[in-house]
Every structure is written in C-alpha cells, then in structure tokens.
C-alpha positions in Angstrom: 53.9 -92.1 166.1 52.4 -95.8 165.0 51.3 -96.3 161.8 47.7 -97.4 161.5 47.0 -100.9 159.2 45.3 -98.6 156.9 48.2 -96.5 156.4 51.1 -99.8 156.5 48.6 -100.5 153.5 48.4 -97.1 151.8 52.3 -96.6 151.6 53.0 -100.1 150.6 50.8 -99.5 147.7 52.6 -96.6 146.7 55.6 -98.1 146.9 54.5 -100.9 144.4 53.1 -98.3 142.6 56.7 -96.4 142.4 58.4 -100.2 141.5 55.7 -99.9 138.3 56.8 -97.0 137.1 60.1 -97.6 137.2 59.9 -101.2 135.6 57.6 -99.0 132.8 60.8 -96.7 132.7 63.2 -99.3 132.2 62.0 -99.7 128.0 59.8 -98.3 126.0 59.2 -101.7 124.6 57.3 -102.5 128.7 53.4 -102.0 127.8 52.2 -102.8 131.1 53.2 -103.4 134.7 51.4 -104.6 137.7 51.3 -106.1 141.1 48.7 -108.6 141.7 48.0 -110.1 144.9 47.4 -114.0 145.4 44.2 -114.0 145.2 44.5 -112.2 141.6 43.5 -108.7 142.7 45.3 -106.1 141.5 47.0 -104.1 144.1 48.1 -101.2 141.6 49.3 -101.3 137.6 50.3 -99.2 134.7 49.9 -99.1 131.3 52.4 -96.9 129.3 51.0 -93.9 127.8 49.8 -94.3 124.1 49.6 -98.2 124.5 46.3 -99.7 123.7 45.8 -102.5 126.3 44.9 -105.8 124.4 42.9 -107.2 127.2 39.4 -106.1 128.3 38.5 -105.6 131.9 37.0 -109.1 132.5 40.1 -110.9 130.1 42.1 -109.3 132.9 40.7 -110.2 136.1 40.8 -114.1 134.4 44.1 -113.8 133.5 45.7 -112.3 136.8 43.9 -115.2 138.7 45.0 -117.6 136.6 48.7 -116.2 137.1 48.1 -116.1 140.8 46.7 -119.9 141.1 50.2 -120.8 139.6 52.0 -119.1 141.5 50.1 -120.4 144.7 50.5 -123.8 143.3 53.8 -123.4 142.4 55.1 -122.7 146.2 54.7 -126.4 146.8 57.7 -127.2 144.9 59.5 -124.6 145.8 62.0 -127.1 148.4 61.8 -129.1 145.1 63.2 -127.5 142.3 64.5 -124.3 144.2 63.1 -120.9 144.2 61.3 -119.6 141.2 63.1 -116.8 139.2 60.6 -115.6 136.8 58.1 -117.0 134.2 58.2 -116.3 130.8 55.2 -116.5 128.6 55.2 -115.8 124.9 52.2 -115.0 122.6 52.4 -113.5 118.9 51.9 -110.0 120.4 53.1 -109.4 123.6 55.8 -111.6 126.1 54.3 -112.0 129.7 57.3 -111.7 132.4 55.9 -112.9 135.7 57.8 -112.2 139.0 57.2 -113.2 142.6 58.3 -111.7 145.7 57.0 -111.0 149.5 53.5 -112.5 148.6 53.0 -110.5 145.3 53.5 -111.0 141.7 54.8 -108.4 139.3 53.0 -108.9 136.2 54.8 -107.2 133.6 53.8 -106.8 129.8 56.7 -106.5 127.2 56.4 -106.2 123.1 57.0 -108.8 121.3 59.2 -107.2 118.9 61.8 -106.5 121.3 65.3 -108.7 120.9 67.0 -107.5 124.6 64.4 -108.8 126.7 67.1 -110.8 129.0 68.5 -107.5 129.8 65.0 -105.9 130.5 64.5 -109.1 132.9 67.3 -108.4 134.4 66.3 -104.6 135.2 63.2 -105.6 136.6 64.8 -107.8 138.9 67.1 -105.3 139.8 64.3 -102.8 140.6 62.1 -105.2 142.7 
C-alpha cells in the first residue's frame, strides 16, 4: 500500500522525534533537543524532565530562525570551505550544538558545566 504525503510526514516526524530522545538520552547534562526546519519551525523538540527551559516561547521562535537563516546562508560556501560539521555556540549557561542534515537542523541544548562535551558531540553525530 502507498503511503499518503500526510503519512511520509507523520512518520518522519516521529522519527525525529525518536533521534531527540535518544540525543536527550545520551547525558544528563543535554537540556533540550530539537529539529527545526529551514524556515525555523520546529518540527518536534524535547526538554528533559525537571529542566526549566531558559527561553520563553517568542525568545524561541527568534532564536530557531536566526539558527536556520545561518544555516541557509551558510550552504553557499559549502563548495568553499567543505561541508559544515556542527556549530558550537557558548553562553555563561548553556552551550548551543547546532547540527545539519537532510534539510533540518538539530538544535541541541547542553549545560554549561559539563567538561566531555566533545564526546557528547560525537554521540549526537553518531545518532543522527
């Protein structure tokens, strides 16, 4: 039986939505993790249990488009300076680790306080 668009779209949502919770397995020290489309929609996220998010609801939405106007932006270089591996962004709290693969960027939330961050980058990668 064919799928219908609709469902192609249902199940590919639920399998970002099973890379999420695996990424939010990988350490407790992940706060958040998300797919955002590139227009800066979010297709699915997760915040781990007991974690107060930092951002409110509007902070969000201008921060996910913001992420996904780089990463537009930054496809025209791509024959340039070779294919983007991730993009690290540090504030006093948290460290942003933004990924991109088939059209979509994993947005993934990580406290600052943790010291084996290259190994949780390279878990994530793993698991996308």
């Amino acid at each position: 039986m064919v799928k219908t668009p609709a469902e192609k779209w249902k199940n590919q949502i639920i399998q970002y939505r099973k890379k999420c919770q695996k990424i939010i397995d990988i350490s407790k020290s992940v706060r958040y993790a998300g797919v955002v489309n590139n227009y800066g929609r979010t297709l699915t996220g997760i915040v781990r249990s007991n974690v107060k998010p930092l951002l409110k609801s509007e902070q969000v939405k201008n921060e996910f488009f913001i992420i996904s106007t780089l990463m537009t932006l930054r496809k025209d270089s791509l024959n340039a300076v070779g294919k983007l591996d991730y993009v690290i962004l540090q504030h006093q709290k948290v460290t942003i680790v933004v990924f991109q693969k088939d059209n979509v960027t994993y947005y993934v939330s990580i406290d600052r306080k943790e010291k084996g961050i290259d190994k949780i980058i390279s878990s994530i990668k793993k698991t996308i």
